[in-house]
N, C-alpha and C positions, 0 to 999 in steps of 0.2 A: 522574433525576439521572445524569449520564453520569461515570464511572468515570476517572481520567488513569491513563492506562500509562504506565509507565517512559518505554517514548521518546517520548514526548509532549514531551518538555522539549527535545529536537533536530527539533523539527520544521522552523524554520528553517535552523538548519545540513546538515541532510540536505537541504533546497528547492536552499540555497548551493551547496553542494559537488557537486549534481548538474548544475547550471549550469555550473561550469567541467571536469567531469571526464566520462569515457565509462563509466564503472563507479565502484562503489561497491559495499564489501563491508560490511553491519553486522553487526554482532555484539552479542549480548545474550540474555540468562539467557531461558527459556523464561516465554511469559506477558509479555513486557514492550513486545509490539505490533509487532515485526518484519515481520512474515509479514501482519497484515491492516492495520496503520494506517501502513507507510512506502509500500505501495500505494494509500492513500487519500491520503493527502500528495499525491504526485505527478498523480492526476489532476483530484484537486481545482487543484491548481495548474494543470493543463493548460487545465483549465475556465474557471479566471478567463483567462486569456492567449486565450481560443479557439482553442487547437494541440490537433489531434489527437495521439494518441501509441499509443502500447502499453506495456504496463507485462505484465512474464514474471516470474511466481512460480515459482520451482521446491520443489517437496517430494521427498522419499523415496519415498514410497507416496501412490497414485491419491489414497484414499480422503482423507487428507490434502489434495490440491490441489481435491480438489472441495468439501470443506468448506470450507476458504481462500473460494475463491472464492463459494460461497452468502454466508458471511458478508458481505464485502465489496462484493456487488451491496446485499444488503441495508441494509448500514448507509449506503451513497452514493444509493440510492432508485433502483436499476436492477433490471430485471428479469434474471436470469442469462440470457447468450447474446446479449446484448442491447449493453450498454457493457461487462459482463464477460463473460468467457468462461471 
């Protein structure tokens, strides 16, 4: 059973508004999918279009961006270093 996160319900509008704009700031309470599932958005989206892209998470501390990114190879079915980095 897969869990909806808060911004699950922007997942469109975050696709929309990255289409017309160069940057996009979100903002939202911790836990509510920022950090692993607006970087799954976009490359799932890249995916269907067949565009490559790059998608830059930034954190605070290392330990944090390497967690980020295990997760999010994991839940897109890539091996880390692979499609993520």
């Amino acid at each position: 059973m897969t869990t909806l996160l808060p911004i699950s319900e922007f997942r469109e509008s975050i696709i929309q508004s990255l289409l017309i704009n160069d940057v996009l700031c979100i903002s939202g309470g911790t836990g509510s999918g920022k950090s692993t599932m607006v970087p799954q958005y976009i490359a799932l989206y890249s995916l269907e279009r067949k565009e490559r892209i790059t998608v830059l998470v930034s954190q605070p501390r290392r330990v944090a961006a390497v967690e980020i990114a295990n997760r999010i190879s994991s839940q897109i079915g890539g091996d880390l270093g692979q499609r993520v980095h």
